[in-house]
Structures are given as C-alpha cells and as structure tokens.
C-alpha positions, -999 to 999 in steps of 0.1 A, spaced: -391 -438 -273 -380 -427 -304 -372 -388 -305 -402 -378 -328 -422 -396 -303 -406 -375 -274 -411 -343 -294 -454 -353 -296 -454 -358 -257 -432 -321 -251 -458 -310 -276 -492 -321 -256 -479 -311 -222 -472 -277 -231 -508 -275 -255 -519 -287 -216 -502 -260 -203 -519 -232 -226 -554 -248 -215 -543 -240 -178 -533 -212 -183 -561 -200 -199 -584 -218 -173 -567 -192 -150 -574 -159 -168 -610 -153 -155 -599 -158 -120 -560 -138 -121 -550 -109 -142 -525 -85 -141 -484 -89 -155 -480 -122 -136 -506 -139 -159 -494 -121 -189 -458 -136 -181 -467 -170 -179 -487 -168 -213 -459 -150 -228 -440 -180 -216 -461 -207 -224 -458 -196 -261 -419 -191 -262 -422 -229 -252 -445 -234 -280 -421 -218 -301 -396 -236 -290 -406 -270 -293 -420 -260 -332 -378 -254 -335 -369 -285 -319 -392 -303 -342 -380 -285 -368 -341 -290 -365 -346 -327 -360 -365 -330 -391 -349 -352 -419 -330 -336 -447 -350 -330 -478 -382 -331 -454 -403 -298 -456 -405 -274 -433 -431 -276 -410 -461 -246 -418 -451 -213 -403 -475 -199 -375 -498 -173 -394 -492 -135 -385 -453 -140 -388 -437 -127 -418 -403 -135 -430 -379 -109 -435 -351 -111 -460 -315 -105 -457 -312 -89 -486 -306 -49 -493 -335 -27 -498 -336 -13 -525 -321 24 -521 -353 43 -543 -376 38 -516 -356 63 -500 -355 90 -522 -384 111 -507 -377 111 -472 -376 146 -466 -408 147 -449 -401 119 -425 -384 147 -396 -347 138 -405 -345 169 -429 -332 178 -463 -297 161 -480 -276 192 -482 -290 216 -461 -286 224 -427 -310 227 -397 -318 263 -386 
C-alpha cells in the first residue's frame, strides 16, 4: 500500500472510533467517557499532522479544523498596553499602599 493509502485507512478507523464512542455516551458518562473522546480527537489530530507532513512540497495545506485560530509569533504591538491601569496590576510609578 502506498503511504497516502495507509494514511485513508488510519483515517476511517479512528472516524469508526468517534462513532463508538459516541454510540457509548447515552449509556456511560462521567470522566472515563470524557477521556476517551478527548482521546479519540488527539488521534484525529494527529493523523490530520501525519497527513500533513507527508504531503508533497508545493502541495497546500490541508483546511484547518474551524474554531482554531492561529497565533502569530510576532510581538504585540506595545500601545495596546498603555491603559492597563485598571486591569489589578496597578499604576507605572506608584506604589501599592
């Protein structure tokens, strides 16, 4: 099998995983449940990154999962700072009582 092949089966046995594990949730609750889903999608995750580091060079990168929102590296810029007196830290220059 080639590898993207590979990647498509990973793929459908963990979307057949999600389906069982939400098959269980009317019947078990509680933080065990909540682990397993919580699991099931890091392995989602993780197989979008597989797919996505073995893409070809100059191929685009695969749509990111709505709700996420990339955050850049870059420095913020230092004006948004300038009025955060109120914010509980205090005052530049003065002391607290």
């Amino acid at each position: 099998m080639s590898l993207n092949n590979d990647l498509t089966v990973i793929q459908r046995c963990v979307d057949e995983l999600a389906r069982a594990v939400s098959r269980l949730q009317p019947e078990l609750t509680g933080p065990d449940l909540r682990r397993v889903r919580a699991d099931t999608d890091h392995l989602r995750e993780s197989v979008a990154l597989l797919r996505a580091s073995a893409a070809p060079p100059g191929h685009p990168d695969p749509p990111r999962p709505q709700g996420l929102v990339p955050i850049p590296d870059t420095p913020y810029d230092s004006t948004l700072w300038t009025d955060s007196d109120d914010e509980g830290l205090g005052a530049r220059n003065r002391h607290a009582p």
